[in-house]
N, C-alpha and C positions, 0 to 999 in steps of 0.2 A: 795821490794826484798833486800835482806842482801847481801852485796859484801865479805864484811870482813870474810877471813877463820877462820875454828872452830879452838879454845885453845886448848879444850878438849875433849874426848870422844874417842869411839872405831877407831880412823882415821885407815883407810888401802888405802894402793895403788890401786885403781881399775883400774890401765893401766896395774899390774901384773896379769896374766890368772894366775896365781897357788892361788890369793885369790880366785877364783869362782873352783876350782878342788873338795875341800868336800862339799860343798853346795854353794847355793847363802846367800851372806852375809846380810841376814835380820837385828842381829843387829844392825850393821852401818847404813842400810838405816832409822832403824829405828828412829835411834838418830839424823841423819842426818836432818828427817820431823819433827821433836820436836825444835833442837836448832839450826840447821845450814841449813836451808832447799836449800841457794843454795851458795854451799861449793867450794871451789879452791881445785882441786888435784892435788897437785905438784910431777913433776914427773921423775924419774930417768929416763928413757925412753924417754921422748920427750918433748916439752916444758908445759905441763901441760892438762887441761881440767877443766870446769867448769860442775860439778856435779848438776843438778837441780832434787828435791827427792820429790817437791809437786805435785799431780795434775793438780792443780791451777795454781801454777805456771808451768809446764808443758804446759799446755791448753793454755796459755797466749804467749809461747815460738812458739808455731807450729803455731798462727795465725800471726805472727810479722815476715814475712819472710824479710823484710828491716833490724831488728836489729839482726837477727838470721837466717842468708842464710847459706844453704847448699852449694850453688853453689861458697861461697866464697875458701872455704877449704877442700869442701867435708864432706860428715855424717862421714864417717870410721876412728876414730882416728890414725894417722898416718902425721909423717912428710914427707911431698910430698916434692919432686925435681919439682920443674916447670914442666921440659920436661914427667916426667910421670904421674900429674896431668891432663893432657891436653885432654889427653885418658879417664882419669877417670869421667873428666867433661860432658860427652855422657850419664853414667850411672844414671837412673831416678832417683835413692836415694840421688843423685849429685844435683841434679836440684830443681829451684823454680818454684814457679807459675809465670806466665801462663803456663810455656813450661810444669813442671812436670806435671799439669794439663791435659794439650794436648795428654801426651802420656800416661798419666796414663788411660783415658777414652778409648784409644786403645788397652791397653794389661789387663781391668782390667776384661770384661769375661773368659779369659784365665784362672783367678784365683778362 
C-alpha cells in the first residue's frame, strides 16, 4: 500500500459536499485506483482523511479491525470534542468486533 500523496492528477477535496452536489466524482476516483490508490486528503475542514479507492485494498481494511478501528474515532468524518464522542461511541457504525458483531446479529432481521 502507497502512503505517499498523489503530485498529480484530478485532486479535490472530498471533505467539501459541494464536490459530490453535480455528480459523484468518478474521475478522481478513477485516477485515484490507477496512481494513488490510497491517497492523503488534506483538509481545510478538519485534520485530513485517508481515501482508500481499491477493493482490495478496501477488503483488506474492513478485516484489520486492530489497524483500522472504528471505535477509535468513529466512521463519520468529523473532529469530535471528547465529551460528544462518548455518545457517539454507542452507535454500531462506531463499534468493532466482537461487540459490533453482537449487536449487529440483533438488529440485522430488522433490515
Amino acid at each position: 500500500m502507497s502512503i505517499a500523496p498523489a503530485l498529480s492528477g484530478p485532486l479535490v477535496d472530498l471533505s467539501d459536499p459541494d464536490v459530490f452536489v453535480a455528480s459523484y466524482p468518478h474521475e478522481h476516483f478513477r485516477w485515484l485506483r490507477q496512481n494513488d490508490p490510497i491517497w492523503w486528503n488534506a483538509s481545510a475542514r478538519d485534520e485530513g482523511f485517508w481515501v482508500v479507492s481499491r477493493y482490495e485494498d478496501i477488503w483488506k481494511v474492513s478485516l484489520d479491525q486492530k489497524t483500522f478501528s472504528s471505535a477509535r474515532r468513529g466512521a463519520i468524518q468529523r473532529l469530535w470534542k471528547e465529551d460528544e464522542y462518548e455518545s457517539q461511541k454507542e452507535l454500531l457504525i462506531n463499534q468493532d468486533p466482537p461487540r459490533h458483531t453482537k449487536y449487529r446479529r440483533l438488529v440485522k432481521n430488522g433490515f
